[in-house]
DRENRO-933818 format. One record per residue: x, y, z negated of N, C-alpha, C in turn; residue in three letters. Coordinates in steps of 0.1 Angstrom, whole numbers, plus 2048, in hexadecimal, padded with zeros to 3 digits. Example, Ala and Ser with C-alpha at 12.3 -4.5 7.8 and 13.67 -1.06 7.14 Angstrom:
# residues 2
<r <884; 7C7; 7B2>; <87B; 7D3; 7B2>; <884; 7DF; 7B2>; ala>
<r <880; 7EA; 7B9>; <889; 7F5; 7B9>; <881; 800; 7B1>; ser>
END
This chain:
# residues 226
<r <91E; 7D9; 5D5>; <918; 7DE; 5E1>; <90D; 7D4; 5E6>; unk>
<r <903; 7D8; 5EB>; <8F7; 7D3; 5F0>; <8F3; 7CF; 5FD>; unk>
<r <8F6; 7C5; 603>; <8F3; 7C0; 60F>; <8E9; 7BF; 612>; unk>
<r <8E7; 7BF; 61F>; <8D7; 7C4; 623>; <8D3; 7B9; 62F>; unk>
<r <8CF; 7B2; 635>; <8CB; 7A8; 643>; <8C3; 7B0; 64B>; unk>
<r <8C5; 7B0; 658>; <8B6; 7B4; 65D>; <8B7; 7A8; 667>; unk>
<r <8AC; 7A8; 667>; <8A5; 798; 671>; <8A0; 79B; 67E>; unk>
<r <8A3; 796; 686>; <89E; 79A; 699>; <894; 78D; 69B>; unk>
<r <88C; 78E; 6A1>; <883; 786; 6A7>; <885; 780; 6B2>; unk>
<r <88E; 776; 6B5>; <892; 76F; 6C4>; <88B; 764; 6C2>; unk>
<r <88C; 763; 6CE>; <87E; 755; 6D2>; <878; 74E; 6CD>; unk>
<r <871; 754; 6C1>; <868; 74F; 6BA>; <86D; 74D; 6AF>; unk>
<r <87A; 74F; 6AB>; <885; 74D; 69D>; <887; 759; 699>; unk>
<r <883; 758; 68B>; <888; 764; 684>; <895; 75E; 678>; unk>
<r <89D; 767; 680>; <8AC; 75E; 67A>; <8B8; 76C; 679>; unk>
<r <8BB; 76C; 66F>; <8C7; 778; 66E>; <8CE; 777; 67D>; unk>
<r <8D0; 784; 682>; <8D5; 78D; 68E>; <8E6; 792; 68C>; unk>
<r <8E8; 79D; 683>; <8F0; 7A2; 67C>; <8F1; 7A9; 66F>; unk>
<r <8F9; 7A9; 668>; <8F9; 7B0; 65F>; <902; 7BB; 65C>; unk>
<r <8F9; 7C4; 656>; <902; 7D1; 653>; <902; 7D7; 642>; unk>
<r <909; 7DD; 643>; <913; 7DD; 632>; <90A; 7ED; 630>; unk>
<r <904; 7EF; 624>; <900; 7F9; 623>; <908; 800; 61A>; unk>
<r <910; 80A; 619>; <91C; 812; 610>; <913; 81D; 60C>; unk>
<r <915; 825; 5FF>; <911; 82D; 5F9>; <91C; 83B; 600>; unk>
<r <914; 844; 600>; <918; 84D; 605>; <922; 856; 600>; unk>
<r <924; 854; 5F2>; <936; 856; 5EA>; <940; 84F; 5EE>; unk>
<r <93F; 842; 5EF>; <947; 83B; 5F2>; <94A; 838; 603>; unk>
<r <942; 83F; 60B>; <947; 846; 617>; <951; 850; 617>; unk>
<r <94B; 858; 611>; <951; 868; 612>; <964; 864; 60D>; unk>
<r <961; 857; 600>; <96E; 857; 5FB>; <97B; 854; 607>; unk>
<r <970; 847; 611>; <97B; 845; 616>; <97D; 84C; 623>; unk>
<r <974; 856; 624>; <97A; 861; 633>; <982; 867; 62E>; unk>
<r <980; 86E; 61E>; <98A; 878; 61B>; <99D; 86E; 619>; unk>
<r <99B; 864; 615>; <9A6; 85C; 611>; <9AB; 858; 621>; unk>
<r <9A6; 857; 629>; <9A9; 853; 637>; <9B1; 85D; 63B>; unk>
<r <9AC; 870; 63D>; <9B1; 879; 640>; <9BD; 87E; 63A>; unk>
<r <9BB; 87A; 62D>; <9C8; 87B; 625>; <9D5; 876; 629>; unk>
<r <9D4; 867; 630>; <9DC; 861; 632>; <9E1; 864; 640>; unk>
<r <9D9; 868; 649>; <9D8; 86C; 656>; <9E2; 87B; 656>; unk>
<r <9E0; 880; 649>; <9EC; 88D; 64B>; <9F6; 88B; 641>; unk>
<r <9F7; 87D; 63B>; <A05; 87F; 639>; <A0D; 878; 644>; unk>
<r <A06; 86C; 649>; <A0D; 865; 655>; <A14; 86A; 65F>; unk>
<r <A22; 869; 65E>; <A27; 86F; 667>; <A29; 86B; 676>; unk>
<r <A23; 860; 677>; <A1B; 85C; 686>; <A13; 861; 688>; unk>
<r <A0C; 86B; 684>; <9FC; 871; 684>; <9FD; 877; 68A>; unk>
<r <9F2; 876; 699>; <9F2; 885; 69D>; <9E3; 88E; 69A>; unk>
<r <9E1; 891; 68D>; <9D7; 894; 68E>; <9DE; 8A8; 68C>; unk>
<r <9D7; 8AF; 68B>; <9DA; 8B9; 688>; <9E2; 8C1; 680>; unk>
<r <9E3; 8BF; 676>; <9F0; 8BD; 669>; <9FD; 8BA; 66A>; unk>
<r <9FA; 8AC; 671>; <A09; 8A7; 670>; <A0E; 8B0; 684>; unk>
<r <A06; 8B3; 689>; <A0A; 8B8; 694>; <A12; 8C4; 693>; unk>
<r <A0E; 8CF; 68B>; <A11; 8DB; 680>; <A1E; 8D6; 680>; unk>
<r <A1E; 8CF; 673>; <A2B; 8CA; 66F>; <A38; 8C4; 672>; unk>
<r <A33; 8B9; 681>; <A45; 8B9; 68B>; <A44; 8C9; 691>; unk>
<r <A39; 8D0; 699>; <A3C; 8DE; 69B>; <A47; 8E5; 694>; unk>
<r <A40; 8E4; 689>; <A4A; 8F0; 67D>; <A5C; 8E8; 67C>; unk>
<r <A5C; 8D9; 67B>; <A66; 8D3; 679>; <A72; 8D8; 685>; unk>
<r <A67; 8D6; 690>; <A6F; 8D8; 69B>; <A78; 8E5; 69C>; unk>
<r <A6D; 8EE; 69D>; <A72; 8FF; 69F>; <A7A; 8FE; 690>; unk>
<r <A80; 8FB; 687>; <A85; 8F9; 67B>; <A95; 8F7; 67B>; unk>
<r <A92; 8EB; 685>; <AA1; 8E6; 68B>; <AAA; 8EA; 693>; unk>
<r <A9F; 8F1; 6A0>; <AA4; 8F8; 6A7>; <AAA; 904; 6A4>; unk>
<r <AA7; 90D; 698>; <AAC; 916; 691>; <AB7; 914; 68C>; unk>
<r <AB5; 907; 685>; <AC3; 903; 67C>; <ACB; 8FF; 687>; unk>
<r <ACB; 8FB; 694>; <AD7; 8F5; 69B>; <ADE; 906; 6A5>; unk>
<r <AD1; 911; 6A7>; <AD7; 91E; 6AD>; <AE1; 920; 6A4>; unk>
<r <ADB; 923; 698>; <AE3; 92B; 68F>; <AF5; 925; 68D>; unk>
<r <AF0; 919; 691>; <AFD; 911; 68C>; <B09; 915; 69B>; unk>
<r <B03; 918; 6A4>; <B09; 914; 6AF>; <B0D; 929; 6AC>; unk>
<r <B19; 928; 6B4>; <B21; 935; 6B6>; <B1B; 93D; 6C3>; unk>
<r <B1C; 949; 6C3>; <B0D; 956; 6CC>; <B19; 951; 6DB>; unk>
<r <B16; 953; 6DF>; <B1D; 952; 6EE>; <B25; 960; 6EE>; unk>
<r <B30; 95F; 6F0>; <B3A; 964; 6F5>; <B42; 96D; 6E6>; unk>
<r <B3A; 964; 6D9>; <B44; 96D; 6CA>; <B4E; 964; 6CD>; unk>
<r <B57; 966; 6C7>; <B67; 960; 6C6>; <B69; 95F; 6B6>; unk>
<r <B71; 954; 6B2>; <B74; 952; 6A2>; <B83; 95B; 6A0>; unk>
<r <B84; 95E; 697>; <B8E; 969; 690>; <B9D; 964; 696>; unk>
<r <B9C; 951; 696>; <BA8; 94D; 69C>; <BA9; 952; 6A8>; unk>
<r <BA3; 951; 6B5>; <BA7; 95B; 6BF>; <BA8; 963; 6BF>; unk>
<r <B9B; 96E; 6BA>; <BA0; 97B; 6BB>; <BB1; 980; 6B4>; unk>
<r <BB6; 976; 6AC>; <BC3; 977; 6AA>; <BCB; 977; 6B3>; unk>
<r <BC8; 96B; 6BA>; <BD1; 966; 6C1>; <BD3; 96F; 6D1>; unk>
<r <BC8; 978; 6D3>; <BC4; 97E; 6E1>; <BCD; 98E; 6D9>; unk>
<r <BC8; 990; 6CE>; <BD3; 99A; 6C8>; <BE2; 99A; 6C6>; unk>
<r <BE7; 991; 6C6>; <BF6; 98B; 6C6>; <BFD; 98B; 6D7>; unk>
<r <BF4; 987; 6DF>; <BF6; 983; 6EB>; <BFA; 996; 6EF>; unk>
<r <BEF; 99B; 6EE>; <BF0; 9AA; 6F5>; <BFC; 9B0; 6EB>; unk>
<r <C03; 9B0; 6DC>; <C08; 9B7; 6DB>; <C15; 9B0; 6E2>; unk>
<r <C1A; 9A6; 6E6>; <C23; 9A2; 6E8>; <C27; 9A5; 6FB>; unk>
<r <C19; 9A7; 6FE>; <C19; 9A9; 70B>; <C20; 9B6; 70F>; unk>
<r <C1A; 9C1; 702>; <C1F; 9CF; 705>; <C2C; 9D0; 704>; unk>
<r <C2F; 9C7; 6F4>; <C40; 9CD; 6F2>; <C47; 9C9; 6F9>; unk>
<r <C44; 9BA; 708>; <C4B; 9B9; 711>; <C52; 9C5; 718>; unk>
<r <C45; 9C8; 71D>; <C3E; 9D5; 727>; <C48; 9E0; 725>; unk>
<r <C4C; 9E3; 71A>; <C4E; 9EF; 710>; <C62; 9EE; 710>; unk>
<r <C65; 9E0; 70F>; <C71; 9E0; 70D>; <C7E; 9E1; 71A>; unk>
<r <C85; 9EE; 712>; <C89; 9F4; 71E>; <C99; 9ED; 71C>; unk>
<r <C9F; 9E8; 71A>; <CA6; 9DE; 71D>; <CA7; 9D2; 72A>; unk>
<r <C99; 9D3; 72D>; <C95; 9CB; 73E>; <C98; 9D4; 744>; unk>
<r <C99; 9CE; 74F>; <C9B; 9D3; 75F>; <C8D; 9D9; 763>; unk>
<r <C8E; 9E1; 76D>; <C82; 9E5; 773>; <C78; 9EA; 768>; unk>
<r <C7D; 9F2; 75E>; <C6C; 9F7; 755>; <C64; 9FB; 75C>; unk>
<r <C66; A05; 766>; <C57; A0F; 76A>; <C4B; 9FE; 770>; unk>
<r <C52; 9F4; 777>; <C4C; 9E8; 77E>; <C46; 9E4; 76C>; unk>
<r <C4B; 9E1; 766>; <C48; 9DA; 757>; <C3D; 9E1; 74F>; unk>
<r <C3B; 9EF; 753>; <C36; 9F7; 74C>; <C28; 9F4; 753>; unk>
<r <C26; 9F4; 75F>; <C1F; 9F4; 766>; <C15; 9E7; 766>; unk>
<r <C1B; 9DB; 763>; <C17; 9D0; 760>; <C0D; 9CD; 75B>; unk>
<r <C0A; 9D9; 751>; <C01; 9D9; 747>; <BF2; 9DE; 74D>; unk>
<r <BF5; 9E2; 756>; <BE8; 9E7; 75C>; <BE1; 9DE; 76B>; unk>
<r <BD5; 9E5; 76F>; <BCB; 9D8; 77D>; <BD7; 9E0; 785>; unk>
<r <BD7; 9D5; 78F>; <BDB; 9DA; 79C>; <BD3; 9E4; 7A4>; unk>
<r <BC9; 9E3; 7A6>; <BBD; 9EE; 7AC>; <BB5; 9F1; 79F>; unk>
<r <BAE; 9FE; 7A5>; <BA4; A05; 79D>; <BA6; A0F; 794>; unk>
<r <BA0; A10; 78E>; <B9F; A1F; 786>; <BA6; A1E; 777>; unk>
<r <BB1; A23; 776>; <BBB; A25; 768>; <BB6; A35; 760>; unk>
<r <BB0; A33; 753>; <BB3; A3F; 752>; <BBC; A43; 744>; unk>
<r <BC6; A4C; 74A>; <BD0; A4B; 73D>; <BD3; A59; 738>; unk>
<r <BD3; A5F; 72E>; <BD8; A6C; 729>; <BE1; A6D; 71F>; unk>
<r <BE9; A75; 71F>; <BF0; A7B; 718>; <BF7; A8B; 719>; unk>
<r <BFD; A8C; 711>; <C01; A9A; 70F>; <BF8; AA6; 716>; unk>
<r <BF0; AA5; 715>; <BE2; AAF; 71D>; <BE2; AAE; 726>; unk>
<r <BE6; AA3; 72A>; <BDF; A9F; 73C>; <BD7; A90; 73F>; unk>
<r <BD5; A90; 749>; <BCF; A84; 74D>; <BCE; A82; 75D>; unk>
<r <BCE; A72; 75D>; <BD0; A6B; 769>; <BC7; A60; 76A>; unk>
<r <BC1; A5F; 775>; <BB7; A53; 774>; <BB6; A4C; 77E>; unk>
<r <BC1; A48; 786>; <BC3; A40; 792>; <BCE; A35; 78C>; unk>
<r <BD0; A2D; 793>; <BDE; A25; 790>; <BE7; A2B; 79A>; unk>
<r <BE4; A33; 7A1>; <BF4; A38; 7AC>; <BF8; A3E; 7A6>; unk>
<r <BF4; A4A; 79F>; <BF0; A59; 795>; <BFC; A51; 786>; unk>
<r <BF9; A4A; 786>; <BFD; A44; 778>; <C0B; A3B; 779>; unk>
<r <C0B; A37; 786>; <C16; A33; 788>; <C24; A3D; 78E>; unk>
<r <C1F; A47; 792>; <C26; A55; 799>; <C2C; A5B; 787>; unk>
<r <C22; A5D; 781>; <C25; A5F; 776>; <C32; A54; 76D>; unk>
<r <C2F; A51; 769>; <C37; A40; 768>; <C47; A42; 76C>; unk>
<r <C47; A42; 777>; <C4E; A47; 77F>; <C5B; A52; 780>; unk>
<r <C54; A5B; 780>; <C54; A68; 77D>; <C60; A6A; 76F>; unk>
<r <C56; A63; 762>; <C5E; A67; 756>; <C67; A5B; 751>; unk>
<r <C67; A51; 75C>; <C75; A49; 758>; <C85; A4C; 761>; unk>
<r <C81; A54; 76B>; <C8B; A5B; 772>; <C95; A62; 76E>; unk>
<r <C85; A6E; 763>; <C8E; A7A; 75F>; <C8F; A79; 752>; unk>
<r <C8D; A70; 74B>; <C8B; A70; 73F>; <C92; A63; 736>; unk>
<r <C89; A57; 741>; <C8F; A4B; 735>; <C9D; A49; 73C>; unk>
<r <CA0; A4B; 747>; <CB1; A46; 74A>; <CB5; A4B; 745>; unk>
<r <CB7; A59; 73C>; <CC1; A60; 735>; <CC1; A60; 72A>; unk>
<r <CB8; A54; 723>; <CB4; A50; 718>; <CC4; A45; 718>; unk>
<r <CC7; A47; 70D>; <CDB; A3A; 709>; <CD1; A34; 6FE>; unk>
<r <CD5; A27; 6FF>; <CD2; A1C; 6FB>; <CC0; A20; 6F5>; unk>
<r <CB5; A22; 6FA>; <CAA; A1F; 6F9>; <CA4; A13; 6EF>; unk>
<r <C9E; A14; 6E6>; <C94; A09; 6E1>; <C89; A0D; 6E0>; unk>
<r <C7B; A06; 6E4>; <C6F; A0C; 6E0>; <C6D; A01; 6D2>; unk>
<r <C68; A08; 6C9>; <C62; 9FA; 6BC>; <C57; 9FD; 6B8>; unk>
<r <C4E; 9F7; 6BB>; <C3F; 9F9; 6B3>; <C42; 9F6; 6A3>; unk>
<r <C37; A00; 69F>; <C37; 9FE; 68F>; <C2C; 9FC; 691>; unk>
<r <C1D; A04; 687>; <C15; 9FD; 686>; <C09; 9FE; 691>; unk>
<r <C01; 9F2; 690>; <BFA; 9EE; 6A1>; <BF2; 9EB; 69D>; unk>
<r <BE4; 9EC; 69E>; <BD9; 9E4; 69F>; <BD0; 9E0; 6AC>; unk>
<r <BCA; 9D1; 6AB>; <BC2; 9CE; 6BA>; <BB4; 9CC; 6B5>; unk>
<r <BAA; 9D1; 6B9>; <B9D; 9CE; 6B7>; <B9B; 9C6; 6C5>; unk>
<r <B94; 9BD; 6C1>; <B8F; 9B1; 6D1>; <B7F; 9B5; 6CF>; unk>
<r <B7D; 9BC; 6D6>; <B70; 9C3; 6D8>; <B66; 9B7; 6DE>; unk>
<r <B67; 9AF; 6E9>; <B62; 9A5; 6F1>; <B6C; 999; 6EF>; unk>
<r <B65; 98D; 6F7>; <B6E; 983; 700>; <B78; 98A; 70F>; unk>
<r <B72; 997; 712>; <B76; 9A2; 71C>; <B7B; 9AE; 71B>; unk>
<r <B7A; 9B0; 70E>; <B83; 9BE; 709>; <B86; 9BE; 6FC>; unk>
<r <B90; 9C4; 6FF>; <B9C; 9C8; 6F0>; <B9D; 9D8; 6F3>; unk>
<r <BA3; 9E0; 6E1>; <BA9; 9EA; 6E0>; <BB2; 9E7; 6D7>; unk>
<r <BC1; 9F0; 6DD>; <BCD; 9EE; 6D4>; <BCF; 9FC; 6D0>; unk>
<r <BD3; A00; 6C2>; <BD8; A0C; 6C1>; <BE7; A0E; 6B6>; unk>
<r <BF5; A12; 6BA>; <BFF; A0D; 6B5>; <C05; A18; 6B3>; unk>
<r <C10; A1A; 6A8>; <C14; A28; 6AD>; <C26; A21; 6AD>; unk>
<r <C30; A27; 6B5>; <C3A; A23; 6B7>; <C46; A2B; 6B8>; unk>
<r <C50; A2D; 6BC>; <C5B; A33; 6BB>; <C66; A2E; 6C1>; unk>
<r <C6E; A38; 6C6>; <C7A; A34; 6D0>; <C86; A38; 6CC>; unk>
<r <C8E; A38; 6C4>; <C9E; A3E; 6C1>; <CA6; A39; 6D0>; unk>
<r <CAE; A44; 6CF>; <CB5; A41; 6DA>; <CBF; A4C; 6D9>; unk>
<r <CCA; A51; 6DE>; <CD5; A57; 6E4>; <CD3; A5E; 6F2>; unk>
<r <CD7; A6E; 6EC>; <CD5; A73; 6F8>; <CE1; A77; 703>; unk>
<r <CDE; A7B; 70E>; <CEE; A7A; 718>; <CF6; A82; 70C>; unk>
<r <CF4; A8C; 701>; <D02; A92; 6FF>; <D05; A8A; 6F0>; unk>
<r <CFB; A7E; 6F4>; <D03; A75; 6E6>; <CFC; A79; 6D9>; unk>
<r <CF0; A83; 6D8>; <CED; A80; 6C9>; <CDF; A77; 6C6>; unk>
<r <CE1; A76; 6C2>; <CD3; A6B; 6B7>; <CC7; A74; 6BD>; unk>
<r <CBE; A6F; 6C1>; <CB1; A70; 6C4>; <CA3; A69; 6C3>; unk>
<r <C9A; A6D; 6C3>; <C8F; A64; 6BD>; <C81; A6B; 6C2>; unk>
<r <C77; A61; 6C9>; <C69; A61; 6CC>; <C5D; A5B; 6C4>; unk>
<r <C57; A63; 6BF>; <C4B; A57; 6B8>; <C41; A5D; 6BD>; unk>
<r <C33; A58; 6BC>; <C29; A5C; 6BF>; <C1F; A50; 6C2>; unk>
<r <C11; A4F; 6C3>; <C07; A47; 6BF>; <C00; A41; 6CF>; unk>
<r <BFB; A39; 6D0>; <BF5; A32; 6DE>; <BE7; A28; 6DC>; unk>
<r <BE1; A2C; 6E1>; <BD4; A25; 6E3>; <BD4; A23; 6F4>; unk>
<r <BCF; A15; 6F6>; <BCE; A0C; 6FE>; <BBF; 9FF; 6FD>; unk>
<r <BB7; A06; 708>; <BAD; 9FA; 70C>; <BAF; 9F5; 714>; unk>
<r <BAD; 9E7; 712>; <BB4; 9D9; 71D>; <BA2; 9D4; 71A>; unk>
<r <BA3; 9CF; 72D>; <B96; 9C7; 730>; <B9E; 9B9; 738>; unk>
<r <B9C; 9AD; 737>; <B9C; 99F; 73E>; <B92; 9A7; 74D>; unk>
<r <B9F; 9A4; 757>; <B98; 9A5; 761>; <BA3; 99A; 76F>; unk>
<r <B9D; 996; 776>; <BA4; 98A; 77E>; <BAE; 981; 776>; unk>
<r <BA9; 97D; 76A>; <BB1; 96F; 761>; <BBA; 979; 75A>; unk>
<r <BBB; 989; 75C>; <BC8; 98B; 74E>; <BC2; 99A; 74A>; unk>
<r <BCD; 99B; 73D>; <BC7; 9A8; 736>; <BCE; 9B5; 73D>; unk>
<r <BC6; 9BE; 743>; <BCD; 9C8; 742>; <BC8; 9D6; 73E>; unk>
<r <BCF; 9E4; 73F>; <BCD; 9EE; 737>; <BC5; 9F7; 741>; unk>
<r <BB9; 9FF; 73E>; <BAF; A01; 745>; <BAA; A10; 742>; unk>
<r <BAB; A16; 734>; <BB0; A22; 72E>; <BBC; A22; 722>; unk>
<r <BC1; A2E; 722>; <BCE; A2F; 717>; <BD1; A3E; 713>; unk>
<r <BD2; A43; 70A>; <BD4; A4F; 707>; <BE6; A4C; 6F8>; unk>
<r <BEB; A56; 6FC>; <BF6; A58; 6F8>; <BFD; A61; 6EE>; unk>
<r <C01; A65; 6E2>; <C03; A72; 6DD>; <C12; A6E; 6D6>; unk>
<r <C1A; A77; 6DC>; <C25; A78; 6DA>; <C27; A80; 6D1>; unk>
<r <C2F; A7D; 6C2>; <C2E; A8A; 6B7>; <C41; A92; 6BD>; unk>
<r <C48; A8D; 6C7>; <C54; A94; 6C6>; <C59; A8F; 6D4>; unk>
<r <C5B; A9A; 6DC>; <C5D; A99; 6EC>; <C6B; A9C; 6EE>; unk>
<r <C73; A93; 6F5>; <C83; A96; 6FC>; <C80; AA2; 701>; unk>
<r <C92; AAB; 704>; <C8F; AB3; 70F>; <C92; AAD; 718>; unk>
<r <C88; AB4; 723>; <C8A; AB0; 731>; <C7A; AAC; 734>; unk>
<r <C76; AB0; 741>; <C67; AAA; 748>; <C66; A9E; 742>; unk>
<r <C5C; A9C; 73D>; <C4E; A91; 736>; <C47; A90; 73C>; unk>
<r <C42; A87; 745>; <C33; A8D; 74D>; <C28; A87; 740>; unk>
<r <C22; A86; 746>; <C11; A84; 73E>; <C10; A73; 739>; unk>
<r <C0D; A6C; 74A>; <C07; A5A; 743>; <C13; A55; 744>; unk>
<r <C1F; A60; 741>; <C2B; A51; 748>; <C2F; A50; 734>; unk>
<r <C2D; A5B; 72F>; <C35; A5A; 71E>; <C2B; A54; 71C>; unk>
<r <C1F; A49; 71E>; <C16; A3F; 717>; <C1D; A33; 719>; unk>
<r <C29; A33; 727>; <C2A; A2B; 725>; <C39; A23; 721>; unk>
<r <C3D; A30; 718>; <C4F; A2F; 716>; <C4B; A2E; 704>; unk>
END
């Protein structure tokens, strides 16, 4: 490379000033391109490129940590087990007529206020007084003259719809003894929606199909709940 002087004229002395480096114009170019090169691999760089690049990294991660993280309000298979076990156990409480007070037990299962709507045998009720009258009604004339009563569920399924609703659908059967002593038997199928509402689960629609009816008055939402 070729050095060059240029000479300034001060007070009467002509005497080197400064000097400057004259570079060929390839070997410029080499080192802007070799500079920028390095400028976008550096990952301290903020030039344009590497700016691109935490962008992309970032939104990258963030993906990878949503994905990782569970949607708000899914539940893992272990609960929805465990919220399925809980309600059938709740029912066959409810259900077992061996306790004191059933039509109070039966009832248990449902809000204290608001709107019940329950059908069976081609009727329907959709109040909780309505359903409790009923209730009522077919444990008077019906399940007290029921000798030795068992309700037993056989097969049951719970779908856990939300963290706030479930559906159970089960079909069940009652052997029992009637006042003149012969062998008797109820089966028939039940579906039940339960919503979480004030800290507990209760039943909010229910429909009922009875395949074989005692004699004697049955009302409507009370055989959903015998």
């Amino acid at each position: 490379m070729r050095r060059t002087m240029t000479l300034e004229w001060e007070k009467g002395v002509l005497r080197p000033n400064r000097v400057h480096t004259r570079r060929h114009p390839v070997s410029l170019y080499a080192d802007r391109t070799s500079q920028r090169a390095y400028s976008s691999m550096n990952p301290f760089s903020d030039t344009p490129p590497m700016r691109h690049f935490w962008q992309s990294a970032v939104l990258a991660l963030g993906f990878l940590v949503c994905g990782c993280q569970p949607r708000e309000g899914a539940q893992s298979a272990g609960e929805k087990a465990a919220l399925a076990d809980s309600l059938k156990r709740r029912v066959a409480a409810a259900y077992d007529f061996s306790r004191s007070n059933v039509p109070g037990n039966l009832m248990s299962l449902y809000p204290d206020t608001g709107r019940v709507v329950a059908a069976a045998a081609g009727r329907l009720t959709t109040t909780r007084d309505a359903l409790q009258h009923e209730i009522a009604a077919f444990w008077d004339n019906v399940g007290r003259n029921m000798r030795n009563p068992r309700w037993i569920w056989e097969e049951s399924h719970v779908d856990v719809l939300s963290r706030d609703a479930a559906v159970m659908t089960a079909t069940y059967r009652i052997p029992h003894t009637t006042p003149a002593g012969a062998p008797h038997e109820i089966r028939g199928a039940w579906t039940a929606v339960f919503v979480r509402s004030g800290g507990r689960w209760v039943i909010v629609q229910e429909h009922l199909s009875d395949s074989d009816t005692p004699e004697g008055p049955v009302n409507s939402s009370a055989s959903p709940d015998e």
